[in-house]
Residue, then its C-alpha position, 0 to 999 in steps of 0.5 A: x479492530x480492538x474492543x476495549x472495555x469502558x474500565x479499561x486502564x490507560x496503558x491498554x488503551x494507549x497501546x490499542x491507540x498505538x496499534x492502530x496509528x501502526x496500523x494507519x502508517x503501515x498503509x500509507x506506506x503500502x499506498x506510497x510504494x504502489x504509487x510509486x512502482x505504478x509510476x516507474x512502471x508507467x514510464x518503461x518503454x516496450x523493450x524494457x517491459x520484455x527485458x522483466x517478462x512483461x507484456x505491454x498491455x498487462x503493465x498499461x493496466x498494471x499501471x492504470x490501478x489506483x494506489x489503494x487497489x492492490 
């Protein structure tokens, strides 16, 4: 995180807002697209999962991850 001095400008201080609202949106994206993935991943069926290589028990637990867990 950025540590900005008390006689910072405002311009500094705007991009360092501006990074960190980047930074936030970039996340939620993160979060949405696991989210996401695990759902589609949660709803193939067996012949499916060893069509991509992978085994049923590994996508349940895959699929079990809350969104925030990478």
């Amino acid at each position: 995180m950025t540590t900005l001095p008390l006689n910072a400008t405002p311009a500094a201080t705007t991009g360092a807002v501006r990074r960190a609202v980047r930074g936030v949106a970039v996340t939620i994206a993160d979060y949405r697209l696991r989210r996401a993935t695990r759902l589609a991943l949660r709803r193939l069926d067996a012949r499916l999962l060893r069509d991509i290589g992978v085994a049923p028990d590994h996508a349940a637990h895959e699929a079990e991850k809350p969104f925030w867990r990478a």
